[in-house]
C-alpha positions in Angstrom: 0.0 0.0 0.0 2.9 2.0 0.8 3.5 2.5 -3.1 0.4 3.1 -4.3 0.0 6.2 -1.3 3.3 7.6 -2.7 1.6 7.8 -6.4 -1.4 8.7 -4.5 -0.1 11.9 -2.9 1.8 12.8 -5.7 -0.9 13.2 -7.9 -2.5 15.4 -5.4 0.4 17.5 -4.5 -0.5 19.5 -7.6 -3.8 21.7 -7.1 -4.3 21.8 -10.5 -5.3 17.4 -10.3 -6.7 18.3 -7.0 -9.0 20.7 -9.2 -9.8 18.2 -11.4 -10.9 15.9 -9.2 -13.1 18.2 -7.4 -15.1 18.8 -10.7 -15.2 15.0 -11.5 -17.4 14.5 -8.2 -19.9 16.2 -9.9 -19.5 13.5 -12.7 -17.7 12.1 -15.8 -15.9 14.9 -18.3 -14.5 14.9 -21.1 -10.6 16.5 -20.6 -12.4 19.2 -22.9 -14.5 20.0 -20.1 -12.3 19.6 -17.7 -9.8 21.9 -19.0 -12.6 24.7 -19.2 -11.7 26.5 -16.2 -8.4 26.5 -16.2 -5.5 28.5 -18.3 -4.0 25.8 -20.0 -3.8 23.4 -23.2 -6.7 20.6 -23.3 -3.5 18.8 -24.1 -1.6 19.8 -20.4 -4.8 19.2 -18.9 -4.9 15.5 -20.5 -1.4 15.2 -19.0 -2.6 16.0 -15.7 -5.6 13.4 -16.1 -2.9 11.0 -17.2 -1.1 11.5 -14.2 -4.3 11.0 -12.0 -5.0 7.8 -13.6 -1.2 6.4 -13.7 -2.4 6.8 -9.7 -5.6 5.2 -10.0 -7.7 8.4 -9.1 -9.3 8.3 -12.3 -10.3 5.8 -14.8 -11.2 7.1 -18.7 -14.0 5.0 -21.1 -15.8 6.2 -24.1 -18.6 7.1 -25.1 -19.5 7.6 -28.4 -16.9 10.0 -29.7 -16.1 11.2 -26.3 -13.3 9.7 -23.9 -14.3 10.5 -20.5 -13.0 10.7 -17.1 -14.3 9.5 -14.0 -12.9 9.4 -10.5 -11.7 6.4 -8.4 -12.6 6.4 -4.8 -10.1 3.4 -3.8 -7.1 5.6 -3.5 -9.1 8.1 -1.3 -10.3 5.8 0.8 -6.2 4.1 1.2 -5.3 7.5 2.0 -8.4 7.8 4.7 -7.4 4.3 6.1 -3.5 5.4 6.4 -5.1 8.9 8.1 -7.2 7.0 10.5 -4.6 7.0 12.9 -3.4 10.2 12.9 -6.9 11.3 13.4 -7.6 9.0 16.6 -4.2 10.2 17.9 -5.8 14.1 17.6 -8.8 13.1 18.9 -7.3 11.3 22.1 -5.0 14.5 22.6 -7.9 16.6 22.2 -9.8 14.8 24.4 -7.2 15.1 27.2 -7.2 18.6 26.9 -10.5 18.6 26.8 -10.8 17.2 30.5 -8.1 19.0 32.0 -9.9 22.2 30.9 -12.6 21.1 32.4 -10.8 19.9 35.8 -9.0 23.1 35.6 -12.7 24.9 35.7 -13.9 23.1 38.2 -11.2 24.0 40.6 -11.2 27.4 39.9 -15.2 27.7 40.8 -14.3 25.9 44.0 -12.2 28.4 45.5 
């Protein structure tokens, strides 16, 4: 899994793919469409879809004369799974603080 995070979070260190696969959660695109709000080439833009898919974030199909793009949620949810973790350790922390605020309040009303 370790691999596949690495491709993962590379495709998504550029906000440019992160952009694209914001608009594909709305639904499948054509990199025509895709490219619409951005500055740049349909052609750079396919590069960037490429890039996506190489990481499994997208997957392309046809139809009719179109090829269009769709987005993968395996490699978000590996990347949710690796932040799981992470997140429980916040949550305990917070949690601790949480209660010693609360202790700390406490005491200070008693005196």
């Amino acid at each position: 899994m370790t691999v596949s995070l690495d491709h993962t979070f590379a495709a998504l260190a550029d906000p440019t793919r992160r952009a694209i696969l914001a608009r594909l959660l709305d639904g499948e695109a054509s990199v025509a469409e895709l490219a619409q709000p951005f500055a740049l080439t349909v052609r750079a833009v396919s590069k960037h879809v490429g890039v996506l898919e190489q990481a499994g974030l997208v997957t392309r199909s046809r139809a009719a004369q179109k090829r269009l793009s769709r987005i993968e949620i395996k490699p978000l949810r590996d990347i949710d799974r690796w932040l799981a973790d992470y997140r429980r350790l916040w949550e305990e922390r917070f949690d601790r603080m949480e209660d010693l605020l609360r202790r700390e309040q406490a005491e200070g009303m008693g005196e």
